[in-house]
N, C-alpha and C positions, 0 to 999 in steps of 0.2 A: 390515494396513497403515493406514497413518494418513493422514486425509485434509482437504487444504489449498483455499480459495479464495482468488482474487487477484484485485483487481479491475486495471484498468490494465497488462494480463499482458504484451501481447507489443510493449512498447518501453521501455525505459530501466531503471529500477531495478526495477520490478515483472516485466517480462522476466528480468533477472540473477536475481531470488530465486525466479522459478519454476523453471529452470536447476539454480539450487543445490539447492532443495527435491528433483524430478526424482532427482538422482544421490541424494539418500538414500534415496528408496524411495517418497516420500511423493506418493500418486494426487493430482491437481490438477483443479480447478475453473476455466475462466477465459473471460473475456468478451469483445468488443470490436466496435465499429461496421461491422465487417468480415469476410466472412464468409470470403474468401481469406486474408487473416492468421491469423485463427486456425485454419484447415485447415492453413495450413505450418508454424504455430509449435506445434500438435498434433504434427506429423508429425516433426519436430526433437525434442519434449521425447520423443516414445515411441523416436527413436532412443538418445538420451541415456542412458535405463534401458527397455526392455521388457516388460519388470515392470510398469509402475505404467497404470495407467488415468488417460485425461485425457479431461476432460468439458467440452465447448463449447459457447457458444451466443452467440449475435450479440443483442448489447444495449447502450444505452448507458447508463450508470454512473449520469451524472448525473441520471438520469429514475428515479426513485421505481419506478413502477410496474413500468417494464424490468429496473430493480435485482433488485426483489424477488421478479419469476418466475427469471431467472438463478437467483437463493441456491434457492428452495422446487427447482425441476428440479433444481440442482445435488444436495442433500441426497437426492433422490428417487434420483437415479441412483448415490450412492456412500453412503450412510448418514453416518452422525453426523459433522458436521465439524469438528473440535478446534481449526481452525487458519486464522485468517482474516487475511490482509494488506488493508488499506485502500492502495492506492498511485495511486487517481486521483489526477491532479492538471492544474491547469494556470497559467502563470506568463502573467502581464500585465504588464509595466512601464510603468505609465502611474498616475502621480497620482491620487488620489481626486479632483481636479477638473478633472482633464482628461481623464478616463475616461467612455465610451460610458453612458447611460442603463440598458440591459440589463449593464453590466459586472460591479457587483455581486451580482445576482442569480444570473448566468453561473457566477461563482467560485465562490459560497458551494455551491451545486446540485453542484460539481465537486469542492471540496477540503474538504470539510465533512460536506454532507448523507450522501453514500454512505457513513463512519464510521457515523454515527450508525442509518442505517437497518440497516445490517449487524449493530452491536451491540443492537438493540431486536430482530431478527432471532432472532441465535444465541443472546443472552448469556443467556436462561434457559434453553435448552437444556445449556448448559455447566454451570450453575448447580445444575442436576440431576444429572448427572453428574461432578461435581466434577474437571472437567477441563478445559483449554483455554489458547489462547493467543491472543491480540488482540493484530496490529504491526498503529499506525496511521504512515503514512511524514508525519511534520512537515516541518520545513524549519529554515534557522540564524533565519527568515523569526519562527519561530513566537518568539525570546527575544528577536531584537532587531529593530526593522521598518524595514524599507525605504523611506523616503518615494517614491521613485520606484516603488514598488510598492504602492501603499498597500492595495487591495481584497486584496491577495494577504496580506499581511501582516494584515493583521485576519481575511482567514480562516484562516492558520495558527496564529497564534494560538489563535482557537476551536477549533481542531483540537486543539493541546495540551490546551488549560484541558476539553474534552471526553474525553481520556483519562485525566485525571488523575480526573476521573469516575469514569470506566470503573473504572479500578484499584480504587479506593476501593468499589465498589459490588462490585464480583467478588471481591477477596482474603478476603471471611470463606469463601467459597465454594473455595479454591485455586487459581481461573483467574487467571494469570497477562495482565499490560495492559505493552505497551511501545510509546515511542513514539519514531522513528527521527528523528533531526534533520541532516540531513547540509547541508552546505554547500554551494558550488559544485561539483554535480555533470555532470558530460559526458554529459548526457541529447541526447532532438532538441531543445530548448529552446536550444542551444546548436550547430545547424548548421550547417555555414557558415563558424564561425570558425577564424580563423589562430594562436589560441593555443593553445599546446603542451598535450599533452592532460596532461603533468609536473607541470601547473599545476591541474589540475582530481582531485576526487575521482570516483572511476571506479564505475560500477552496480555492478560486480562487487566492489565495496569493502562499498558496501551490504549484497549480498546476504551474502559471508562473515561480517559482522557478524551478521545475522538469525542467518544457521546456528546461529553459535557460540552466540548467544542462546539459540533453541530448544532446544536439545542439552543445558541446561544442568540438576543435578537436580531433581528435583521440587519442592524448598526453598527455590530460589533464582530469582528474579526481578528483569531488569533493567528498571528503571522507564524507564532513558531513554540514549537510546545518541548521546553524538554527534560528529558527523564533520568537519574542519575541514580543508581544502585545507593543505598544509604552511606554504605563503607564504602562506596568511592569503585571505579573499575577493576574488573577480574580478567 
């Protein structure tokens, strides 16, 4: 069996591709500030396939250190991990100058760092074994910025311009680097509202993307996947 880590596992898009991963076979690694959530959302993915092993532990993402025991016990508990999605994330709409003192720091530690430590993590292990796959989840955030988003938007960004990195540093190796850019998706970022969900790209849109991605032959590698609401952004 082949074995996956996800950070940001049990809500929105990182929830849907753990899901889809699950029904292929594939044993899961996944985190969360919460020790009840991920008890139920364990308990959910092993109904889903009973087959596969899923390995939890309560941490939070954006903390370096907590990251890092999560990956080293994850890998201890299920050996060599092929398969690692970056999908923390979190959305701020507020102006680079109208935004809180600690905002930027907040972001970058959330929709940044955890990439980058996960890839200094695995990526020579992969490297070695000349196998693997890196989805880092971007945003429409990371091509074109948001001014009402701005700290968001320059870390998507560096999230991108970070896997394009990645790619370049792994493909003499054949680990495979893609990086997910979906648009307005109906994540909890989006609670509350009255707009028709018809209008929004759906987690489960994301994660059939991933699938299809991963599944694809040894040869072929999609650099960059992305997703755009029908009617255009909300």
């Amino acid at each position: 069996m082949k074995n996956a880590l996800i950070t940001g596992a049990t809500k929105g898009m990182g929830r849907a591709i753990a899901i889809a991963f699950a029904k292929e076979g594939v044993n899961l690694a996944i985190c969360a500030r919460n020790q009840d959530d991920l008890a139920a959302f364990k308990q959910e993915l092993q109904q889903v396939n009973p087959q596969i092993k899923v390995f939890i532990q309560v941490a939070d993402g954006s903390v370096k250190e907590q990251l890092l025991q999560f990956a080293e016990a994850a890998e201890k508990d299920l050996g060599f991990i092929g398969i690692v999605i970056s999908s923390l994330g979190m959305f701020d709409p507020v102006s680079i100058l109208d935004e809180s003192d600690a905002s930027f720091e907040k972001q970058l530690n959330t929709n940044l760092m955890p990439s980058y430590h996960l890839y200094r993590f695995f990526g020579k292990k992969m490297q070695t074994k000349r196998e693997g796959h890196f989805f880092t989840i971007c945003s429409v955030a990371s091509l074109n910025p948001i001014a009402s988003a701005g700290t968001y938007s320059v870390t998507k960004y560096a999230l991108l311009g970070l896997t394009k990195v990645m790619r370049q540093e792994m493909m003499p190796d054949g680990v495979k680097v893609t990086a997910v850019i979906p648009g307005s998706t109906l994540t909890n970022s989006w609670e509350g509202t009255t707009i028709s969900k018809d209008k929004f790209i759906l987690p489960e849109d994301v994660a059939s993307a991933v699938i299809s991605t991963y599944q694809m032959s040894t040869g072929a590698n999609v650099e960059e996947i992305i997703i755009r609401p029908t009617e255009g952004q909300i």
